[in-house]
C-alpha positions as CSV (number, residue, x, y, z in Angstrom):
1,X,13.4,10.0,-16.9
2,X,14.8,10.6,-20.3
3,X,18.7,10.3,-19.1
4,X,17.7,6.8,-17.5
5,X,15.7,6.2,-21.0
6,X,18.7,7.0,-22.8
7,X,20.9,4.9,-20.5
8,X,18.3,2.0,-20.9
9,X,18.4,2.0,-24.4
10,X,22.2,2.5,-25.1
11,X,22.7,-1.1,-23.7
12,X,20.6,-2.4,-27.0
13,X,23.4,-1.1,-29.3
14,X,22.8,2.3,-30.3
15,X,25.0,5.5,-28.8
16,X,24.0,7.8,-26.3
17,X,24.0,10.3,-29.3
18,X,21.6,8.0,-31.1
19,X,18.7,7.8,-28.6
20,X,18.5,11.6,-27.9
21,X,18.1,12.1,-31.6
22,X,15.4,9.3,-31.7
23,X,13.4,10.9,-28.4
24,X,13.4,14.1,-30.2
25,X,11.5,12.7,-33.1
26,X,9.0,9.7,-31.8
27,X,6.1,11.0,-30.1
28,X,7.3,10.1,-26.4
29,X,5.1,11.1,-23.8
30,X,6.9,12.6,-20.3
31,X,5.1,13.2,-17.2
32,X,5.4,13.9,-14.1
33,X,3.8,11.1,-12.0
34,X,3.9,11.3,-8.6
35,X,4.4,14.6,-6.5
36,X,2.7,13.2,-3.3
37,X,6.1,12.5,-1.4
38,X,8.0,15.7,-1.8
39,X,10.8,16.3,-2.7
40,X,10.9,13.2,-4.3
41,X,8.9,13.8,-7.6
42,X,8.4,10.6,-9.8
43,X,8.7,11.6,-13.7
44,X,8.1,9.0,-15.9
45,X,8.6,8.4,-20.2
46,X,6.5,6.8,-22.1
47,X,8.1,5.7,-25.4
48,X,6.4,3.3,-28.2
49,X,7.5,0.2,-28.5
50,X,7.1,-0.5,-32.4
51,X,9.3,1.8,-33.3
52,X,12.3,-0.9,-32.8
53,X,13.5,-3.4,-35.0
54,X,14.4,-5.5,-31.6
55,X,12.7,-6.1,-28.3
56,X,13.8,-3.7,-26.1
57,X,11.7,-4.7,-23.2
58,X,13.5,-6.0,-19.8
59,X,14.1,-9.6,-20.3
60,X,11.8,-12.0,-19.0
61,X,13.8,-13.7,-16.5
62,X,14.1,-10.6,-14.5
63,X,11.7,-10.2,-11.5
64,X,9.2,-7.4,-10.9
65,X,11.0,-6.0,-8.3
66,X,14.0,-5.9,-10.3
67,X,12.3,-3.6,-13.1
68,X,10.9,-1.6,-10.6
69,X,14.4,-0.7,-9.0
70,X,15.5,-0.1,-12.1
71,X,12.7,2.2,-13.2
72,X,11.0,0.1,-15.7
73,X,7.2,-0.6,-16.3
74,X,5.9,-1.7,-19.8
75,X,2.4,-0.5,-19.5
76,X,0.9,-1.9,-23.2
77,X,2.1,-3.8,-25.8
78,X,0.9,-4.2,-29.4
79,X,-1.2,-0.5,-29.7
80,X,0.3,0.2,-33.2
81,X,-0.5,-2.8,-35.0
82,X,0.0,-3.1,-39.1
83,X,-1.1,-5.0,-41.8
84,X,-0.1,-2.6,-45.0
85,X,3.9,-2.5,-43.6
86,X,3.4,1.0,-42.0
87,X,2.6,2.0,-38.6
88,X,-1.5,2.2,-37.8
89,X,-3.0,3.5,-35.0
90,X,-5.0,0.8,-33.5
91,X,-8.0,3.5,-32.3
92,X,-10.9,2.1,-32.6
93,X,-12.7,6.1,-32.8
94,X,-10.7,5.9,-36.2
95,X,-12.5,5.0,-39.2
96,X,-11.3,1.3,-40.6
């Protein structure tokens, strides 16, 4: 999951180089997803979007099907929202 990650997010500009350092250091989220149909083991890596200056989602004009082959699901958008220019947890347990 993280090479494909790091292939996915090379074609946006930055080095291969560049997205390992960046996985290391935002709080990504791997799992293992799927371990029903041995020996092929679905992992999957969950990686916040608003950390990019850019959309890096799969553009809109490619089908379901098409993200799915090529291993991408964007499962929420807008959980970090911010009013005061930094990044706040939109939790609503959190005091306001």
């Amino acid at each position: 999951a993280v090479l494909n990650c790091i292939k996915y997010l090379s074609k946006f500009g930055y080095t291969e180089e560049q997205v390992y350092l960046l996985l290391s250091c935002i709080p990504c989220e791997g799992r293992i997803s799927g371990i029903v149909d041995v020996p092929n083991a679905v992992a999957t890596l969950a990686v916040p979007l608003a950390i990019f200056d850019r959309d890096v989602r799969p553009p809109s004009d490619m089908s379901k099907l098409e993200q799915l082959a090529s291993g991408i699901k964007v499962l929420q958008t807008n959980v970090c929202l911010s009013t005061e220019g930094g990044a706040v947890p939109n939790d609503p347990r959190l005091p306001g």
